[in-house]
C-alpha positions as CSV (number, residue, x, y, z in Angstrom):
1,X,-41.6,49.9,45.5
2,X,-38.7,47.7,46.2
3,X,-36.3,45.9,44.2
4,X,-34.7,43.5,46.9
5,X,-37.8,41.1,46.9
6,X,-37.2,40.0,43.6
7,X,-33.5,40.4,43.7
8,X,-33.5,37.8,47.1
9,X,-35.6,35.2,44.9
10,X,-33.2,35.3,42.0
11,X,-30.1,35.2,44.1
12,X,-32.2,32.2,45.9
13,X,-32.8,30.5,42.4
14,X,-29.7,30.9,41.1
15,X,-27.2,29.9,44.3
16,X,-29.4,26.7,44.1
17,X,-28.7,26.3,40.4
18,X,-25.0,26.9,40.7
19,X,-25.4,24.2,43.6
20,X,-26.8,21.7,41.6
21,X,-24.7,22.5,38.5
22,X,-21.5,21.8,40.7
23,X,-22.9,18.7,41.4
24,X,-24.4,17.3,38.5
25,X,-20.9,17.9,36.8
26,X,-18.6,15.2,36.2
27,X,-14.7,15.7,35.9
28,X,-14.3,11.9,34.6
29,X,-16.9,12.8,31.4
30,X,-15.7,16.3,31.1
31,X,-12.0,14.8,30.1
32,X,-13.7,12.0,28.2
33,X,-13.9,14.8,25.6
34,X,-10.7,16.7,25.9
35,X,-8.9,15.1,22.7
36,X,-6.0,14.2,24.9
37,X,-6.1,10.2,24.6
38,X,-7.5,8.0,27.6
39,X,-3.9,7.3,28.5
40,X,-2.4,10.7,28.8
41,X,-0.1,11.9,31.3
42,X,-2.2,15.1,31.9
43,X,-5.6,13.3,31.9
44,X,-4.7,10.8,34.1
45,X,-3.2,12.6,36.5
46,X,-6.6,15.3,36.4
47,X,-8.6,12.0,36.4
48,X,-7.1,10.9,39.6
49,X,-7.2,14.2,41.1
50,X,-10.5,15.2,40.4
51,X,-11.2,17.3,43.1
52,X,-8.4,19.7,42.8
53,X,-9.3,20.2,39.1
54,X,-13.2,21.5,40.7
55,X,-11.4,23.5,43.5
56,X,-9.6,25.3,41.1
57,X,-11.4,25.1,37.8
58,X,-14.5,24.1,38.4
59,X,-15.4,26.0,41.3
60,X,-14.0,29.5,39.9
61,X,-15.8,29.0,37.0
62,X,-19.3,28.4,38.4
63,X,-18.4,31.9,40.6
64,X,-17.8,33.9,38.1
65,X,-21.2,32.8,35.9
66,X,-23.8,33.4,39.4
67,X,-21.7,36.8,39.9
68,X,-22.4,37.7,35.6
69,X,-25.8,36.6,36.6
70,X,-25.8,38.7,39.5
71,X,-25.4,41.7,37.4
72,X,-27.4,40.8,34.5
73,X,-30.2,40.8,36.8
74,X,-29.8,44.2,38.4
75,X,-30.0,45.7,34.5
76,X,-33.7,43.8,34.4
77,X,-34.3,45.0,37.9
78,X,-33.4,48.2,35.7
79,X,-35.8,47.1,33.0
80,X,-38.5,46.2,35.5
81,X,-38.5,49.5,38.0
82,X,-38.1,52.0,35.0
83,X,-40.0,53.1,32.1
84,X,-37.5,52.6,29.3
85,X,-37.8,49.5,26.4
86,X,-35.7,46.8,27.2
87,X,-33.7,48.0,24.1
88,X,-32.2,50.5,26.3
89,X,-30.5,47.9,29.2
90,X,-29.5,45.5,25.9
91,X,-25.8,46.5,26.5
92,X,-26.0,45.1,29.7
93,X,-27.8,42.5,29.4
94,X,-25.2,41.0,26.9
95,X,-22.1,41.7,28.0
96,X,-23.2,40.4,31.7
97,X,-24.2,37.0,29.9
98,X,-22.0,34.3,30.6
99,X,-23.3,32.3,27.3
100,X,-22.2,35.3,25.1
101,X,-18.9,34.6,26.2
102,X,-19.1,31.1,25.7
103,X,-19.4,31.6,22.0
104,X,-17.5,29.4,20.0
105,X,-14.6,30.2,17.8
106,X,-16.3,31.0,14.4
107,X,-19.9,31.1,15.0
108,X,-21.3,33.6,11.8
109,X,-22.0,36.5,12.8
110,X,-25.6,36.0,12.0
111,X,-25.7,33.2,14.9
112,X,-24.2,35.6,17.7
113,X,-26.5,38.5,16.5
114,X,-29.8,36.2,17.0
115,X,-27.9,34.9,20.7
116,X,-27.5,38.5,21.8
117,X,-31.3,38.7,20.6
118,X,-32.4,35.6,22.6
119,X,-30.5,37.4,25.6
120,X,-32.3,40.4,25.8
121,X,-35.8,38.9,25.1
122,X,-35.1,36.5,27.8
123,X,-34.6,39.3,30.0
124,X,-37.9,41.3,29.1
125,X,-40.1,38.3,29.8
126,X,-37.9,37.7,33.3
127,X,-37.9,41.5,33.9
128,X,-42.0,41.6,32.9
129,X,-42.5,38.6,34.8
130,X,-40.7,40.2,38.3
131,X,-42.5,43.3,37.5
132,X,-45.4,42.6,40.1
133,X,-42.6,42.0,42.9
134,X,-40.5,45.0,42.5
135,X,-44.1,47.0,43.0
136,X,-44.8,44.9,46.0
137,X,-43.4,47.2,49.3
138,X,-42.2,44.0,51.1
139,X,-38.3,43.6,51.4
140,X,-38.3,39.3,51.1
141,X,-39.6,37.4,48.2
142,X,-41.8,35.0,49.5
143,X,-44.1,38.0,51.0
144,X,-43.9,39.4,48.3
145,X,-44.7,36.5,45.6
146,X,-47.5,35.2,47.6
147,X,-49.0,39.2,47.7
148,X,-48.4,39.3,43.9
149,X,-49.4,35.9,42.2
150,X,-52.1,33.6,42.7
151,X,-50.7,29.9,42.3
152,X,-50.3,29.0,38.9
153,X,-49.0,32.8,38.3
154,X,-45.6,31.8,40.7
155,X,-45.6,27.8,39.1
156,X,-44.9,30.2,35.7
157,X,-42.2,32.5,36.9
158,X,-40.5,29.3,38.2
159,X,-41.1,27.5,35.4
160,X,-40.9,29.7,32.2
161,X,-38.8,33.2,34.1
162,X,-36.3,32.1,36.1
163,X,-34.6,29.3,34.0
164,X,-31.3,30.0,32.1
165,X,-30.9,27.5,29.6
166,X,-33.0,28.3,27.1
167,X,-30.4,29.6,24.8
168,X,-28.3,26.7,24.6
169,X,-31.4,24.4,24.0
170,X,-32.4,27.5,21.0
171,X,-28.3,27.2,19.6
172,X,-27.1,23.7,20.3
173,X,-23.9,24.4,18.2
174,X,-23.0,27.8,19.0
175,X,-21.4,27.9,22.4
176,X,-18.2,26.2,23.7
177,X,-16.7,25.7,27.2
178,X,-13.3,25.1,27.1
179,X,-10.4,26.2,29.8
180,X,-6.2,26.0,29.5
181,X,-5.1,24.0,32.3
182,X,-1.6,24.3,34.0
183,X,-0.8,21.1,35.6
184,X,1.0,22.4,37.9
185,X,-0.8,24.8,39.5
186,X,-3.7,22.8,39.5
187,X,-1.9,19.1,41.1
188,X,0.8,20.4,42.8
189,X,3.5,18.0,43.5
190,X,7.3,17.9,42.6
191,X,6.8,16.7,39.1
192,X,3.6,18.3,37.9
193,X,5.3,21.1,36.8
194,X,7.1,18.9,33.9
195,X,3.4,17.7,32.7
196,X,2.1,19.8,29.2
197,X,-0.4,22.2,30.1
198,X,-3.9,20.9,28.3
199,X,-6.8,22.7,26.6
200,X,-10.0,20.9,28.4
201,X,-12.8,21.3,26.3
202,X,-16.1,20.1,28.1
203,X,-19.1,21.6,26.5
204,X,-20.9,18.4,26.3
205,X,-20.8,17.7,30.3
206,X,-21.3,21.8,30.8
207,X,-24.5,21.6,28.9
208,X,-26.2,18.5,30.7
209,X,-24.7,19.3,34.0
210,X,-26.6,23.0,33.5
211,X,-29.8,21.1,31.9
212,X,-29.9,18.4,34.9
213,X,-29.3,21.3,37.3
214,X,-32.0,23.6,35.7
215,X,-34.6,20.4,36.4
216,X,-33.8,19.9,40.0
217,X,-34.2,23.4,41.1
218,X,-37.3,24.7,39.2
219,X,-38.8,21.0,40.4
220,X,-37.5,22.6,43.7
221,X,-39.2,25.9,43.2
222,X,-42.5,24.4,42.6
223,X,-42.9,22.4,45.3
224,X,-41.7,26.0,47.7
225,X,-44.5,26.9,45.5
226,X,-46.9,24.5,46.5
227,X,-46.0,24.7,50.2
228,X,-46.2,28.5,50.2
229,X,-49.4,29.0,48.5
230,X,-51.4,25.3,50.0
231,X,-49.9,26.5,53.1
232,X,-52.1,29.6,53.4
């Protein structure tokens, strides 16, 4: 039995995702919604220096989500080698979750109770779905996958395991995305340091770069599908 398979497809799946995600987002419609005025000092000079503002927002955000991802996965790994219910890696499973954190400021409790509960379901179904890989004894996912599943068995891990959005399509409201930007340690330059530091708030452009992104790569996944298992 070996973990790693599985673990190596994830890490695959999701470095792809975070890929895409970077590049699906927009900085010019992310401050489109920050509340500051078209004409603001701090949004014009983000605006015109777009790229700093995803080296140092952007960037460290999208690194810390794959490495919460990361370890999310190893308590379904957990899940998926052991014998225990799920109910016994739910701990884990939540407070690993990037959209758990992404709650918004007064969400009822009954909301954030039934997200925590859309967490740890979608990590049984991923954990039962990478169940057959963790029993396979190759070490690199494709081996593995192609020893485990027939065709349309991988098409559905791809399609219905792997992806991460499904909570934010379940609880359109519920979650917020939002970072406190300092100027001027973000610009640089002699007179950023005077500019007002700015709450960005860009959960609209979060949620359809992450939705655009999720397309691409599981379109991605199935055509690796297609190639691995036509291939044979």
């Amino acid at each position: 039995m070996t973990r790693e398979a599985a673990r190596s497809g994830f890490e695959t799946f999701l470095g792809d995702a975070v890929a895409a995600t970077r590049e699906e987002f927009s900085v010019e419609r992310a401050l489109r919604g920050t509340g500051l005025g078209p004409g603001g000092a701090v949004v014009d000079r983000l605006r015109s220096n777009a790229d700093a503002l995803e080296r140092r927002v952007v960037e460290p955000e999208l690194a810390a989500y794959r490495e919460d991802a990361l370890r999310q996965f190893d308590a379904v790994l957990d899940y998926a080698a052991g014998d225990e219910p799920i109910a016994a890696y739910a701990d884990d499973l939540v407070a690993h979750d990037g959209f758990r954190d992404a709650l918004a400021d007064g969400v009822p409790d009954r909301t954030a109770a039934a997200v925590e509960d859309a967490i740890v379901a979608r990590g049984r179904r991923l954990g039962d779905a990478v169940t057959p890989i963790v029993e396979r004894p190759e070490d690199a996912f494709w081996p593995a996958a192609t020893a485990a599943f027939d065709r349309d068995e991988a098409v559905d891990l791809v399609e219905n395991a792997f992806p991460f959005t499904g909570v934010l399509r379940e609880f359109p409201e519920a979650f917020a995305f939002a970072v406190r930007i300092d100027p001027g340690s973000v610009l640089g330059g002699p007179f950023a340091g005077a500019l007002p530091a700015a709450s960005i708030d860009y959960t609209d452009e979060a949620k359809r770069a992450m939705r655009r992104a999720e397309r691409r790569v599981i379109e991605q996944s199935k055509r690796e599908v297609a190639a691995r298992f036509d291939g044979d």
